[in-house]
VOPAGU-2260 file (C-alpha; in pm, 1 decimal, decimal comma):
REM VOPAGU-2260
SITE   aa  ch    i         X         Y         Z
SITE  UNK   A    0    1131,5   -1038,9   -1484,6
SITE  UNK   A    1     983,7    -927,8   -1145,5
SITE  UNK   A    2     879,5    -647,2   -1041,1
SITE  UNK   A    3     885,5    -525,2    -708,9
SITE  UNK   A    4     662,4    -246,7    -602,6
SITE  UNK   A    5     713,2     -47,6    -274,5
SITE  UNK   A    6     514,1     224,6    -139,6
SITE  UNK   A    7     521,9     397,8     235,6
SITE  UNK   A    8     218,7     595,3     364,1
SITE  UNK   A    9     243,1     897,8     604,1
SITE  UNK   A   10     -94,2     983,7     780,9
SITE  UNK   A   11    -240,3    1299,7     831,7
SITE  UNK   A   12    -427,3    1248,5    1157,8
SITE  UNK   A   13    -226,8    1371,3    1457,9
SITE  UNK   A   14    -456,7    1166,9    1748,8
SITE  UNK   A   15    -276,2     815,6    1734,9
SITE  UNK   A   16    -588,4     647,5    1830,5
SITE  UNK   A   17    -765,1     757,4    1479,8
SITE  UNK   A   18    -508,1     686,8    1273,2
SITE  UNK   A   19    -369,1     381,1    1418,3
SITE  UNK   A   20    -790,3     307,0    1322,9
SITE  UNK   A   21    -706,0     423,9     960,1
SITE  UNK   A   22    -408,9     252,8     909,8
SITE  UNK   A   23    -573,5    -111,5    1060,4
SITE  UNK   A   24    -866,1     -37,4     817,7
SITE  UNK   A   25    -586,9      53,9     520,7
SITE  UNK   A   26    -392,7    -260,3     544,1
SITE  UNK   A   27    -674,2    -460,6     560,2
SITE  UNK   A   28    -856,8    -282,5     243,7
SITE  UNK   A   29    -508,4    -355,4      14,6
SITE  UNK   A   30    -458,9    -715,0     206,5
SITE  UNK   A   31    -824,5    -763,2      42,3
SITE  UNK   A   32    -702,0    -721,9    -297,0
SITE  UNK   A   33    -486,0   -1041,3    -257,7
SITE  UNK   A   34    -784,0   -1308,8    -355,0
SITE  UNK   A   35    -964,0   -1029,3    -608,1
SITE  UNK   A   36    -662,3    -902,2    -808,8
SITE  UNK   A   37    -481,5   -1191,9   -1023,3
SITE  UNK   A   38    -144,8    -991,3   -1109,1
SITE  UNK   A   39     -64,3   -1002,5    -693,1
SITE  UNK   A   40     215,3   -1213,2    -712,8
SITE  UNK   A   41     246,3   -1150,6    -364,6
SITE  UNK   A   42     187,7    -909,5     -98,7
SITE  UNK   A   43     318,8    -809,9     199,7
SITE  UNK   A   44     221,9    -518,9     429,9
SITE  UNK   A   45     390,1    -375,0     760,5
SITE  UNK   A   46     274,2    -118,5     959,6
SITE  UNK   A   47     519,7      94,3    1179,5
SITE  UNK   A   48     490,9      15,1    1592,0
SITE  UNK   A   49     850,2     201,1    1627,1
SITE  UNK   A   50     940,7     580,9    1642,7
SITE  UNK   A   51     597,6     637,8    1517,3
SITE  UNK   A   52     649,3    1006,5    1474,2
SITE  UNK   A   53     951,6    1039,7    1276,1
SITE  UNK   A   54     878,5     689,0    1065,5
SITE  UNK   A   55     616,7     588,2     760,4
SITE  UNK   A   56     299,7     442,1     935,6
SITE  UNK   A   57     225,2     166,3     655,6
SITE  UNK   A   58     455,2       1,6     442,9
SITE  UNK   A   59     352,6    -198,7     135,0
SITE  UNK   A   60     616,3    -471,2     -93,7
SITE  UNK   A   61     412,2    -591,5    -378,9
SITE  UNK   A   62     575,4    -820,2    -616,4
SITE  UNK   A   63     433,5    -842,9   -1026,4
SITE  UNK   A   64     468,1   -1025,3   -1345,7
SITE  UNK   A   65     610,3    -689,5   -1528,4
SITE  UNK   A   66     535,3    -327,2   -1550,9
SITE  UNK   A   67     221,4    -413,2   -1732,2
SITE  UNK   A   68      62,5    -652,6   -1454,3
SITE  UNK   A   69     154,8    -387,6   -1178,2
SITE  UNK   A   70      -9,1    -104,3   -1444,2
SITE  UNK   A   71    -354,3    -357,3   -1464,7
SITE  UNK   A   72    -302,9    -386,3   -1098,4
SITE  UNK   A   73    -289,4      13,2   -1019,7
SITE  UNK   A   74    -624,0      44,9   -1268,8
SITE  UNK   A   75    -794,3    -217,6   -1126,1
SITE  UNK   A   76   -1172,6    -106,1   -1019,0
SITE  UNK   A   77   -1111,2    -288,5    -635,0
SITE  UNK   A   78    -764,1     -81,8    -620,3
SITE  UNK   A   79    -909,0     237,7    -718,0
SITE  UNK   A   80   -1145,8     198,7    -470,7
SITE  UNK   A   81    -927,7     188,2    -180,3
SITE  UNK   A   82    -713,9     442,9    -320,4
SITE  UNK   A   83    -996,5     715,6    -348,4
SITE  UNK   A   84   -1151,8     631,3     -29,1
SITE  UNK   A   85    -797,4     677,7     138,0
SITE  UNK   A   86    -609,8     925,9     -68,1
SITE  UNK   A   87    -779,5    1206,7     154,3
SITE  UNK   A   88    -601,8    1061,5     493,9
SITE  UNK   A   89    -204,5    1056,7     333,2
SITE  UNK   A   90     -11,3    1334,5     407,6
SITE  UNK   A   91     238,1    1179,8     208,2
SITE  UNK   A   92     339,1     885,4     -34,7
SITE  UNK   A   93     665,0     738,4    -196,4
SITE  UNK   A   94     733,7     457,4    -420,3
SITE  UNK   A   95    1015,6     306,8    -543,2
SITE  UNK   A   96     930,1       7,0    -839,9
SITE  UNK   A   97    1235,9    -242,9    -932,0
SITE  UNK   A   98    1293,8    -541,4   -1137,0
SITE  UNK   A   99    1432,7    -814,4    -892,6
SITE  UNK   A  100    1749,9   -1019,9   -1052,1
């Protein structure tokens, strides 16, 4: 059973040229992960370049073992890193986390 894990990201900051520097720095903190985290099955990321103020800016679809490797995953020290360094910058989140057939 696979799990697939997608989450969107909504920035805060208004000037385009300091987030579009957020999100570049974002994506390349979780693409980081990859090599360090073991439970990654895979991971792809895509950030926005259309309708950039009505869309999500970053895009994440993570794929996992089970529930369990995505939980170890969401704990682990390198991904609560990134998360508390860029948790302050989101002006919103959503998730959505289904088994594939």
């Amino acid at each position: 059973m696979t799990i697939r894990h997608v989450v969107s990201w909504r920035f805060a900051e208004q000037d385009v040229v300091v987030r579009d520097q957020q999100v570049a720095e974002f994506a390349a903190s979780l693409e980081a992960l990859i090599p360090i985290i073991d439970d990654i099955i895979s991971l792809q990321m895509g950030i926005n370049s259309e309708y950039l103020d009505a869309n999500w800016h970053v895009t994440i679809i993570a794929d996992f073992a089970d529930i369990p490797a995505l939980e170890r995953y969401a704990a682990h020290p390198e991904h609560q890193k990134v998360v508390q360094k860029f948790r302050p910058l989101f002006a919103s989140r959503a998730a959505v986390d289904f088994t594939l057939s």
